[in-house]
C-alpha positions in Angstrom: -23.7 25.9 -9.9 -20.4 27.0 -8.6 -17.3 25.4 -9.6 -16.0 24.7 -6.3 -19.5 22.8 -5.7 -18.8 19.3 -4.6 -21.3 16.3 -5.5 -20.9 12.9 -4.5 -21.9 10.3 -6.7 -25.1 9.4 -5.6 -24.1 6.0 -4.1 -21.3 7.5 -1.9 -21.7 8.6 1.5 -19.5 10.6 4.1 -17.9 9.7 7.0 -16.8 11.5 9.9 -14.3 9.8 12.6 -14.5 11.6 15.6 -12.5 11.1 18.6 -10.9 12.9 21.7 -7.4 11.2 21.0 -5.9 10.2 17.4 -8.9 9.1 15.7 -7.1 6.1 15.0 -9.4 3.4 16.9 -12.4 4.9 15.3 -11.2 4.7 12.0 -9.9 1.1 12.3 -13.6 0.3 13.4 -15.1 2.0 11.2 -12.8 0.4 8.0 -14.3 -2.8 9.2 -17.9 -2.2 9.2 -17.6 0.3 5.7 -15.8 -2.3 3.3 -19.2 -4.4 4.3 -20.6 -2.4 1.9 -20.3 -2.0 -1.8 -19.9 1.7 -1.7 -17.9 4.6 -2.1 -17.3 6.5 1.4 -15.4 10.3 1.1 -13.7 9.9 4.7 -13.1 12.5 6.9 -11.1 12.0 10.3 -11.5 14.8 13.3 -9.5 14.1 16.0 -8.4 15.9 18.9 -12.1 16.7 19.8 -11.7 17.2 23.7 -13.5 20.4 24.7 -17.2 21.5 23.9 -16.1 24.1 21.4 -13.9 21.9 19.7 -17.1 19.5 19.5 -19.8 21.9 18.4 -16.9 23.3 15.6 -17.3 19.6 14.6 -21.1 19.6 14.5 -21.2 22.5 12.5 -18.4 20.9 9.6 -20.8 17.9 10.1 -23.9 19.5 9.2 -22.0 21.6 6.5 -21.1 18.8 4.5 -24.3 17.0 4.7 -26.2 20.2 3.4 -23.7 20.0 0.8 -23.7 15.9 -0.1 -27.7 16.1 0.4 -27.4 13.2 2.9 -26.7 12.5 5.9 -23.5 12.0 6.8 -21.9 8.6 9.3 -20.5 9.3 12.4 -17.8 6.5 13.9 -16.7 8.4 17.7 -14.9 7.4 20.3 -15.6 10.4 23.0 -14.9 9.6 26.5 -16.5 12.3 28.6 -20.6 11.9 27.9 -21.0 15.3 27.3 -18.9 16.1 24.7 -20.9 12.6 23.0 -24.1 14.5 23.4 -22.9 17.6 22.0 -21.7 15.5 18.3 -25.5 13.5 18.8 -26.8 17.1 17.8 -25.6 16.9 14.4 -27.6 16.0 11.7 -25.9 12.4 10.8 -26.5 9.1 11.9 -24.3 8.2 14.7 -22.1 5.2 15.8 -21.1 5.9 19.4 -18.3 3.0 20.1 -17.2 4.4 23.9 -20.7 4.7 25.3 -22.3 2.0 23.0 -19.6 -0.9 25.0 -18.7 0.9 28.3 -22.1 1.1 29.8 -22.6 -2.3 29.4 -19.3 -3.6 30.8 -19.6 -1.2 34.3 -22.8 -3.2 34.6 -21.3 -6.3 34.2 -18.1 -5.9 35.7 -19.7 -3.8 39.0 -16.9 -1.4 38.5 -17.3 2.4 36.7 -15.1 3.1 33.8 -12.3 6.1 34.7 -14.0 8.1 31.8 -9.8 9.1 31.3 -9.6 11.0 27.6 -6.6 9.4 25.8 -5.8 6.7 28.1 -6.1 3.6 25.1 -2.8 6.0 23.6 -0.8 7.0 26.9 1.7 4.3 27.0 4.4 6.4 25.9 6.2 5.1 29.0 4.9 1.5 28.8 7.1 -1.8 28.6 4.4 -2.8 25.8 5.5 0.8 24.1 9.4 0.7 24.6 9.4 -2.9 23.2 7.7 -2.0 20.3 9.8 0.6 19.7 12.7 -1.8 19.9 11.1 -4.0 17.7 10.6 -1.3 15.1 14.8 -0.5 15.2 15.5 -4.0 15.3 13.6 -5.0 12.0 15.0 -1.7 10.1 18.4 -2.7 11.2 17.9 -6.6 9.7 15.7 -5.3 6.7 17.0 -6.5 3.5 19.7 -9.1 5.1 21.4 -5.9 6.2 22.5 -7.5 9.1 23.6 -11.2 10.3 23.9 -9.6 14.2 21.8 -10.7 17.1 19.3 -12.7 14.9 19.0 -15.1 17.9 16.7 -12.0 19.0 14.7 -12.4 16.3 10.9 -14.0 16.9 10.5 -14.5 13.0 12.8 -14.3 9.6 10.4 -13.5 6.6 12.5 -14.9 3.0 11.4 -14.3 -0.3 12.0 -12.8 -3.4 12.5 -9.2 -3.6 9.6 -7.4 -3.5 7.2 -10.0 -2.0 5.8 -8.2 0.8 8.7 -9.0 3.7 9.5 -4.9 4.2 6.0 -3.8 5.4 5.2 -7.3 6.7 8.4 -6.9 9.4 7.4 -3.4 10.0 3.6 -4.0 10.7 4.4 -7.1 12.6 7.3 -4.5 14.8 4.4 -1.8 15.7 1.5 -3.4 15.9 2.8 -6.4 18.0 6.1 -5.5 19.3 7.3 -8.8 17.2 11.4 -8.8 16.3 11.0 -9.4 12.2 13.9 -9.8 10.3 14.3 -10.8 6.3 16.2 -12.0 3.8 15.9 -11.6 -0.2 16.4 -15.1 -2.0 18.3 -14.3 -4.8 19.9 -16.1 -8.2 22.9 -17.0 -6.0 20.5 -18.8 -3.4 18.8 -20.4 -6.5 22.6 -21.4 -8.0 23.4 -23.2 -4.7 20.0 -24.5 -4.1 20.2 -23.5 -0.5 18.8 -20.7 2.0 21.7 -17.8 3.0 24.0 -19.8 5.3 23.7 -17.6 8.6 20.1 -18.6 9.1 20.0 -22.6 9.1 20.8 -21.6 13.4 17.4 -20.2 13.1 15.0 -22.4 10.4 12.6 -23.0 13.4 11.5 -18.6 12.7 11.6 -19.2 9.0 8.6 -17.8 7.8 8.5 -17.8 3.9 6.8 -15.4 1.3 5.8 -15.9 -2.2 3.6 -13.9 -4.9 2.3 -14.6 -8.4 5.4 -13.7 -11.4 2.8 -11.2 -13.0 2.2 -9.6 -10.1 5.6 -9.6 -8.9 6.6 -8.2 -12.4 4.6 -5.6 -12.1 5.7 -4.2 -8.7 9.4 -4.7 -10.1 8.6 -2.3 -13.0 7.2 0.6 -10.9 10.6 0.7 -10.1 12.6 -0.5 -12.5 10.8 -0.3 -15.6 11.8 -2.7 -19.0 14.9 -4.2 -16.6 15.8 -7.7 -16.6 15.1 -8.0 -12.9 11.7 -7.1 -13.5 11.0 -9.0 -16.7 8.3 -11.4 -16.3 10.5 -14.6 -17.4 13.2 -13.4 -14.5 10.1 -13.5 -12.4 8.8 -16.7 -13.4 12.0 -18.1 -12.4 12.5 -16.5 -9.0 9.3 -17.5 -7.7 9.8 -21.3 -8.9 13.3 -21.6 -8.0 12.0 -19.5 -4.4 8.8 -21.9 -4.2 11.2 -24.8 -5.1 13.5 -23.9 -2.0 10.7 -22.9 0.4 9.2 -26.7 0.0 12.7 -28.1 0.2 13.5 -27.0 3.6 10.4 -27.4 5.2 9.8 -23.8 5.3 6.1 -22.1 6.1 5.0 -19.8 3.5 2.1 -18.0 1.7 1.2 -16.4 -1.0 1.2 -12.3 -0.7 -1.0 -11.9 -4.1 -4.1 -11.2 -2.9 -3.7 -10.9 1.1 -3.5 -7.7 3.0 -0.8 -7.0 5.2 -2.9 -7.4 8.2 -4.1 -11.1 7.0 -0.4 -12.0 6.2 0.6 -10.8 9.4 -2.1 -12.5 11.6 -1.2 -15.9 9.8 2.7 -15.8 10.8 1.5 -14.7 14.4 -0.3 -18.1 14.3 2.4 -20.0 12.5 5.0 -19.1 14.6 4.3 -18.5 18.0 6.6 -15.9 19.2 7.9 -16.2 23.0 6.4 -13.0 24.2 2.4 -11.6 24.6 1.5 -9.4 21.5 -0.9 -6.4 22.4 
């Protein structure tokens, strides 16, 4: 057998995302149904796919790797325009058709035809929804890290929490997925020696949102970084997360537990928490 010969274990399958925009819809979709299953998946995203070559090039990589894997290979599209959808229908795979599976349904419903319009879920480059994310985005790198005390009346929610609990990519999912204004704030020894939260946010307890995470854990995020330091020693950790926990319950603050939740699940749950004052999209 040649050595550039690729097999896939026999219990893994793969999976093609194809779409006339980014691909990302698709994939999202297609994340959710997959981890349903207890498998392996080899993924493989084509986006972009918005003439008839372009879709019969993907047909033939389709077909290609499925000679190879000796099975068929998953299709997830999203293809607006019906004929490129029955051109990718011609490989050999089995196909999830998202666009055409909903659409037809809803024009027959709603008594009104769809605009068939390639791209138009991602065209909101001049969008309010699109410039306030955007904003949203500079405003929590600007108050990552208490950085910055300024303009955190604008803030919708302040995520605290020990260093390296999950507040950095919380902020940042919450800014472009939502368009939410996340700001946060390391509690540190000094906030532990005081027994109180940083000073500048008691104006703003009502957005507190509070994060913890289990001291093993936690120590071994810290020494990825930081490896045999005090900071990332599992008795400095211990006593961060109590003295954090300790504060977090004193104050009347909201918080989870980052151990074993995804960004997306932490995320969802301050949305519900808090209640920003504007429409997330």
């Amino acid at each position: 057998m040649p050595q550039d010969q690729r097999l896939l274990p026999a219990s893994s399958r793969t999976v093609f995302f194809v779409s006339d925009g980014t691909g990302i819809t698709a994939e999202t979709f297609g994340h959710s149904v997959l981890t349903q299953f207890d498998l392996r998946f080899r993924q493989i995203r084509l986006p972009f796919i918005d003439t008839c070559d372009k879709a019969y090039d993907a047909v033939r990589k389709i077909n290609e790797i499925g000679a190879e894997d000796g099975a068929k290979p998953i299709v997830f599209s999203t293809l607006v325009k019906a004929e490129l959808s029955e051109v990718i229908q011609r490989a050999n795979a089995m196909h999830m058709d998202l666009i055409q599976t909903f659409v037809a349904p809803l024009e027959q419903e709603l008594g009104v035809k769809s605009t068939h319009t390639i791209g138009r879920s991602h065209n909101v480059v001049d969008s309010e929804e699109y410039k306030n994310r955007i904003e949203a985005i500079n405003f929590s790198l600007a108050h990552d890290d208490g950085q910055s005390n300024m303009n955190l009346s604008s803030a919708d929610v302040i995520l605290v929490g020990v260093s390296r609990s999950g507040k950095t990519p919380t902020s940042l999912y919450l800014a472009m997925q939502y368009g939410v204004k996340a700001a946060n704030y390391p509690l540190i020894p000094d906030d532990f020696e005081r027994g109180k939260l940083p000073s500048a946010l008691y104006a703003y307890k009502s957005k507190i949102f509070g994060l913890s995470i289990e001291p093993q854990r936690l120590s071994e995020i810290r020494n990825e970084r930081r490896a045999g330091s005090k900071y990332a020693s599992l008795e400095n950790c211990r006593y961060e997360v109590n003295e954090a926990e300790a504060m977090m319950r004193r104050e009347g603050i909201r918080w989870l537990s980052s151990t074993t939740k995804s960004i997306e699940e932490i995320s969802t749950t301050i949305l519900q928490e808090i209640k920003p004052n504007r429409s997330v999209y």
